[in-house]
C-alpha positions as a printed NumPy array, in Angstrom:
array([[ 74.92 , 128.304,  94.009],
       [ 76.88 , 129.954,  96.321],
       [ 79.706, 128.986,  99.012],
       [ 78.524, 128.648, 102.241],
       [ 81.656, 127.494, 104.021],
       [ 83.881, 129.508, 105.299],
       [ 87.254, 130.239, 103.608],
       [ 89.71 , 128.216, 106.247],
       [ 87.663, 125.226, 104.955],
       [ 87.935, 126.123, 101.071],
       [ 91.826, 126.468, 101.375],
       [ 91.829, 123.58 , 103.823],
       [ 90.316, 121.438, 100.607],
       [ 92.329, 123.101,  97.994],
       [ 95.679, 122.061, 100.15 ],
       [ 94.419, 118.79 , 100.399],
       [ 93.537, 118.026,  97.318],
       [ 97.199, 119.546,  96.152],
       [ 99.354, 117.135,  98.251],
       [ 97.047, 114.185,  96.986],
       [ 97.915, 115.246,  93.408],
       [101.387, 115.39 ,  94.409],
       [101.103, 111.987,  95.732],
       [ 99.392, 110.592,  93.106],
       [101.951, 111.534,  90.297],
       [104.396, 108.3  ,  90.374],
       [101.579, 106.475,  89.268],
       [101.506, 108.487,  86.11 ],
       [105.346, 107.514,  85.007],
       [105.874, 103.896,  83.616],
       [108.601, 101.253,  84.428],
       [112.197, 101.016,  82.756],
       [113.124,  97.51 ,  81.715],
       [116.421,  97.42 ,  84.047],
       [119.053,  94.27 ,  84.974],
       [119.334,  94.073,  88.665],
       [123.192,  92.364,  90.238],
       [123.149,  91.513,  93.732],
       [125.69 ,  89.693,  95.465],
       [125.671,  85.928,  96.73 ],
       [126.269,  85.126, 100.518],
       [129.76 ,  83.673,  99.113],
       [130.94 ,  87.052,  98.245],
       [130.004,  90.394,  99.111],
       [129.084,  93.276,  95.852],
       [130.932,  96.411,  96.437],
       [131.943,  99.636,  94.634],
       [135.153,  98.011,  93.152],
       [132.909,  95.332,  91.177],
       [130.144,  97.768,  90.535],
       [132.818, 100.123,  88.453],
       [133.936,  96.78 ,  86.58 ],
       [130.583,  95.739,  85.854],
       [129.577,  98.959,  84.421],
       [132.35 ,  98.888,  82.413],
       [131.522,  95.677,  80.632],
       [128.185,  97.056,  79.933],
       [129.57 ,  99.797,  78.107],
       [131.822,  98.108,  76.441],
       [128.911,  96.022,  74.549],
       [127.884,  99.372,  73.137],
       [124.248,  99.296,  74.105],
       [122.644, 102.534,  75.554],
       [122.215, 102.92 ,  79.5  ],
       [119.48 , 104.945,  80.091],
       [120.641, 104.958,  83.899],
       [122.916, 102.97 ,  86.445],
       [122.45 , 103.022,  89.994],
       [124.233, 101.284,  92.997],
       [122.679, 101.579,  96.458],
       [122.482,  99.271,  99.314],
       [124.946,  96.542,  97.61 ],
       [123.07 ,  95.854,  94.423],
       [123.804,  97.434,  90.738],
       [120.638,  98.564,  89.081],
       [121.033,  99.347,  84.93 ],
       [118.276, 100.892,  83.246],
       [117.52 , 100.166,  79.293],
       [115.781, 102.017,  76.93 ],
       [114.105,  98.197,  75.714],
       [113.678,  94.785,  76.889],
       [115.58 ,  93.477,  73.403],
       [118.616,  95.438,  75.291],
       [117.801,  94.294,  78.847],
       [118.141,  90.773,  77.905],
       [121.185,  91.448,  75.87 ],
       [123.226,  92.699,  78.969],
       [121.188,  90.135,  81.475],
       [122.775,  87.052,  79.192],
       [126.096,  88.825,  79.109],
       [126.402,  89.409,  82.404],
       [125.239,  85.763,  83.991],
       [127.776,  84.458,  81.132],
       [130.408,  86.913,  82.532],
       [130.141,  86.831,  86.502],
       [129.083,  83.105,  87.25 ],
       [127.352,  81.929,  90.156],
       [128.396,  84.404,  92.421],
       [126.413,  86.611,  91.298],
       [122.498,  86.689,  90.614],
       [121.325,  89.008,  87.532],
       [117.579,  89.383,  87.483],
       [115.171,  91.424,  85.079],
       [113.098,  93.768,  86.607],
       [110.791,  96.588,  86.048],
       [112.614,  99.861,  87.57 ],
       [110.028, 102.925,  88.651],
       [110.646, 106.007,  86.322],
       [109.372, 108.645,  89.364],
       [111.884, 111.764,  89.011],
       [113.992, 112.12 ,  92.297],
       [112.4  , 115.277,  93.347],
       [109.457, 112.973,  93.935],
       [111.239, 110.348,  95.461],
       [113.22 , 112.621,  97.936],
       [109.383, 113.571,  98.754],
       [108.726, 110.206,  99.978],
       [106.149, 109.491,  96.505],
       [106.03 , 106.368,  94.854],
       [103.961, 104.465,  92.779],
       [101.35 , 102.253,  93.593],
       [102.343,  99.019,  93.664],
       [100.679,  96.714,  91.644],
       [ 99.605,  92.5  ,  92.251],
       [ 99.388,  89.822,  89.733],
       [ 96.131,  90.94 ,  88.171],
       [ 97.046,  94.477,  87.521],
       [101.191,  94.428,  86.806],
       [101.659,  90.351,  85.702],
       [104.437,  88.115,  87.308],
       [104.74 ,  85.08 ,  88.882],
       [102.765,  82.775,  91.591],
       [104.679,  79.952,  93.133],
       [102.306,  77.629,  95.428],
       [105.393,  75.528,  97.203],
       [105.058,  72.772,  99.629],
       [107.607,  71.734, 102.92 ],
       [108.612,  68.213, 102.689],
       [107.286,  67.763, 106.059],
       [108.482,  63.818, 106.366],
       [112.104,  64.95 , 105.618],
       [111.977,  67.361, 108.151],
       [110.835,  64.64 , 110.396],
       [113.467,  62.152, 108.79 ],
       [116.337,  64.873, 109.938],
       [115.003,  65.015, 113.377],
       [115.466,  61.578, 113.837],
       [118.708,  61.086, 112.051],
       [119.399,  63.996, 114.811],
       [118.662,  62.293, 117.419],
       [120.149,  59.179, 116.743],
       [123.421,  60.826, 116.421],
       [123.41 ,  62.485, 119.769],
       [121.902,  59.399, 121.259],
       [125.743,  57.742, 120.175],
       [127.223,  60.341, 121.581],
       [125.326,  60.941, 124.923],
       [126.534,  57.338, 125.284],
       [129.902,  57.208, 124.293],
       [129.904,  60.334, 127.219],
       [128.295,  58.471, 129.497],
       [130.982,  55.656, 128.874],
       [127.341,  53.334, 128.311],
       [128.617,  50.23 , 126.167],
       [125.925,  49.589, 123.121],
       [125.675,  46.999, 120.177],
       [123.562,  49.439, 118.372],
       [121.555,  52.779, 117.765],
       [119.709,  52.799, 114.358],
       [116.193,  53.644, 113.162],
       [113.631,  51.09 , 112.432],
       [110.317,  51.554, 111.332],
       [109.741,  54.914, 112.924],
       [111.544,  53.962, 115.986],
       [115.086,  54.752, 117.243],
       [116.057,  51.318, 118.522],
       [118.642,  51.367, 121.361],
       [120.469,  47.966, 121.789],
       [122.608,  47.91 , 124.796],
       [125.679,  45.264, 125.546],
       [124.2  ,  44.469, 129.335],
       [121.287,  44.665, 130.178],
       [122.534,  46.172, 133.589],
       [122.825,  48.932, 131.867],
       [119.219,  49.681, 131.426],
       [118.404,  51.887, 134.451],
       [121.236,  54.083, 133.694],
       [120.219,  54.517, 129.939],
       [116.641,  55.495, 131.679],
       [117.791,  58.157, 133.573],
       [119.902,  59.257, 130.779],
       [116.458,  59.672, 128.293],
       [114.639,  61.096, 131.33 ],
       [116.824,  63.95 , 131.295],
       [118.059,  64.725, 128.25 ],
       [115.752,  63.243, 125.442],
       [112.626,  64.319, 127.064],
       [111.136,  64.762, 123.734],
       [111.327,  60.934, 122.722],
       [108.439,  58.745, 123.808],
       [109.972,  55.363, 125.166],
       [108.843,  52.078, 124.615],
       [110.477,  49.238, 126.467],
       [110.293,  45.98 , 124.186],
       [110.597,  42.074, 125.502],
       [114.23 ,  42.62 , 125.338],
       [115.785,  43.489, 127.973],
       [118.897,  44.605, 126.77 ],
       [116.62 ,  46.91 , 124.326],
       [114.796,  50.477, 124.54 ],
       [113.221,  51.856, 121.279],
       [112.656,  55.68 , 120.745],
       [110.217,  57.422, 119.114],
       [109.726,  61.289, 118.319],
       [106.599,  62.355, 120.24 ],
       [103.53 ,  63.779, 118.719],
       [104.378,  66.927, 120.26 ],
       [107.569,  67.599, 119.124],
       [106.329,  66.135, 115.796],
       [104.401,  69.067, 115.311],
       [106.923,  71.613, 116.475],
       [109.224,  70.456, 113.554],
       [106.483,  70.922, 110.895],
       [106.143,  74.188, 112.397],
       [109.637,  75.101, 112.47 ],
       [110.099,  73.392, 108.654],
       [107.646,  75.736, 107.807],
       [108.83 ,  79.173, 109.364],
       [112.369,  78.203, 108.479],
       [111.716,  77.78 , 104.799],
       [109.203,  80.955, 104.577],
       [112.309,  83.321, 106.058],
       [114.614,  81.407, 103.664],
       [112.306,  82.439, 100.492],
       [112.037,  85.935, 101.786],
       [115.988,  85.865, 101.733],
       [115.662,  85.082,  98.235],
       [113.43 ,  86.947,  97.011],
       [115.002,  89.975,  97.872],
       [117.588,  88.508,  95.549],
       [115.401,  89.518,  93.175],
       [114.92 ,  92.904,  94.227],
       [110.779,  92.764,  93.927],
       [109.225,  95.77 ,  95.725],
       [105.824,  94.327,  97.255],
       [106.372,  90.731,  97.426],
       [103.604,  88.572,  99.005],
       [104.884,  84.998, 101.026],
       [102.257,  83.509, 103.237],
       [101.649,  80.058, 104.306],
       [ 98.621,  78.158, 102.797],
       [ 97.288,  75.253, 105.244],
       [100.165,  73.115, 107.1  ],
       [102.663,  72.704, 104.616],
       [102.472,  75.208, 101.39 ],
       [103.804,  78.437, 100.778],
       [102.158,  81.031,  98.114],
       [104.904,  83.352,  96.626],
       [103.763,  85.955,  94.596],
       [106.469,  88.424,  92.89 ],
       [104.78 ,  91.218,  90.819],
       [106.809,  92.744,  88.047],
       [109.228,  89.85 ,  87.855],
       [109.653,  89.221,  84.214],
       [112.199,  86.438,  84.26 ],
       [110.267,  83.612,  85.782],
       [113.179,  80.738,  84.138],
       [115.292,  82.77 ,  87.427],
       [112.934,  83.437,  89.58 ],
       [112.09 ,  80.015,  89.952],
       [115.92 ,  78.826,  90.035],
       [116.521,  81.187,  92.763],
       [113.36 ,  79.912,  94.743],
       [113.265,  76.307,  94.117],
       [117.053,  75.474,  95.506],
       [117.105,  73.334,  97.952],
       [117.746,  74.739, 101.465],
       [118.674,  72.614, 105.059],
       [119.559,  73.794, 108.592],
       [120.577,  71.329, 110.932],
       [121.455,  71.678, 114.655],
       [124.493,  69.385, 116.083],
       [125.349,  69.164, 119.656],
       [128.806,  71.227, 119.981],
       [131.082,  70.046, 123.3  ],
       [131.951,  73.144, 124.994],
       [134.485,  71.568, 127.334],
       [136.886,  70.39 , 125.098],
       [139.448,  73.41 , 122.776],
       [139.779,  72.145, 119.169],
       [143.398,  71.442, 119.482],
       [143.055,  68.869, 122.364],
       [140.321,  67.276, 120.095],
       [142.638,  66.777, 117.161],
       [145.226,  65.643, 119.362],
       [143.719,  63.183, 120.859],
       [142.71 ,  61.965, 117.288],
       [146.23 ,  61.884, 115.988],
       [147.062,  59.737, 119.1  ],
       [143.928,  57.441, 118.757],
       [145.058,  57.535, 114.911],
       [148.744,  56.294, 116.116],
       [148.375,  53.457, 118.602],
       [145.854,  52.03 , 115.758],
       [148.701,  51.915, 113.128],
       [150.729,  50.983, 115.856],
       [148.796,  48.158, 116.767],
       [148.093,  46.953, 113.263],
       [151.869,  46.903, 112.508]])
């Protein structure tokens, strides 16, 4: 049968087909079992440490196939896993917790490749193996914060506000304001009017009494926030772990999937995930310096002993 098309479309398809062969080679190569070291928020991995921690791993006598250190994380290739976990337990023995030491699956594609822009394919669970976390948000703590939260600036919207109380605690869901006069009442409505919008207010029998409660709307905002905050805190993580193509996404209101391909140390992977993480906000007084603050504690501090001698 002959060619019909003309050449510019035969060498159009030849070139094509060429740079998609090129492409396609990385997938050919396999993986090197490496030990990935990456450095804790506490303390920051640089080239100092990386020439110390090489030297410990020759010192064990066990071959390095390769040893890389890029972007703040030491990367040691092994010729077998038996040696990858060798140096892995030395070196979480050896460096503590300020360090993390994960085993991973390092890409063999040569560098002429690489400086091509050509990697591999990048595998999921089903294809490559690893591990699938299904986590879920403690939404009621989150909810239990924001109230402790607002209890505490409640106090101290008072206290500036010079508003005399007999008590601000939680009760049943509620935040239950108990003032010393009941006079006071008005003032501690205009004070939730304008800066505790957020709390739905429920005025009991009780005069001297106004109890709180976290409104639906803001209820939800939380959960939402719980949510976000802990899905960019496993992403932190996870690229503790160094894993190429990991997948987070949230699952309904409160879980997070987690799925790290290639991760062969799943003991780590899940002590690295499953810490416990919490970000509060606190009300910060702009208007008063540090100093003055302390000050005026050590004087507080010194009429008291004063008065008690």
């Amino acid at each position: 049968m002959q060619n019909h098309y003309p050449l510019w479309k035969n060498l159009l398809i030849l070139i094509v087909f060429f740079i998609a062969t090129i492409y396609s080679l990385p997938n050919l190569y396999g993986d090197d079992p490496s030990v990935q070291v990456s450095s804790t928020q506490a303390i920051t991995l640089g080239q100092e440490q990386a020439s110390r921690i090489e030297s410990e791993i020759k010192a064990t006598g066990v071959a390095v196939k390769a040893f890389e250190f890029k972007d703040g994380r030491i990367l040691a290739r092994f010729n077998n896993t038996d040696d990858q976990l060798k140096i892995a337990d030395l070196l979480r023995d050896s460096l503590g917790s300020n360090y993390t030491v994960a085993l991973n699956l390092a890409p063999t594609t040569p560098g002429w490749l690489r400086a091509l822009g050509a990697q591999a394919m990048y595998l999921g669970l089903d294809l490559r193996g690893g591990v699938h976390f299904l986590l879920e948000v403690d939404m009621d703590a989150a909810v239990r914060q924001a109230e402790d939260r607002y209890t505490e600036d409640l106090r101290l919207a008072l206290r500036s506000a010079k508003m005399r109380y007999q008590s601000v605690a939680k009760d049943n869901g509620f935040i239950k304001v108990t003032l010393k006069s009941a006079e006071d009442k008005p003032a501690l409505l205009t004070l939730l009017d304008k800066d505790f919008r957020t709390l739905d207010i429920t005025e009991p029998e009780a005069q001297d009494q106004v109890w709180l409660k976290v409104s639906e709307k803001e209820v939800r905002e939380i959960k939402k926030f719980a949510v976000s905050q802990n899905m960019t805190t496993l992403r932190n993580r996870v690229n503790e772990l160094g894993v190429a193509e990991p997948v987070i996404q949230q699952q309904g209101d409160n879980r997070i999937m987690v799925q790290l391909p290639g991760v062969q140390d799943t003991t780590r992977a899940k002590e690295i995930l499953g810490t416990t993480a919490t970000l509060e906000y606190r009300l910060v007084d702009v208007e008063q310096w540090v100093v003055d603050c302390f000050l005026k504690e050590m004087v507080i501090q010194y009429y008291w002993i004063g008065a008690s001698l």
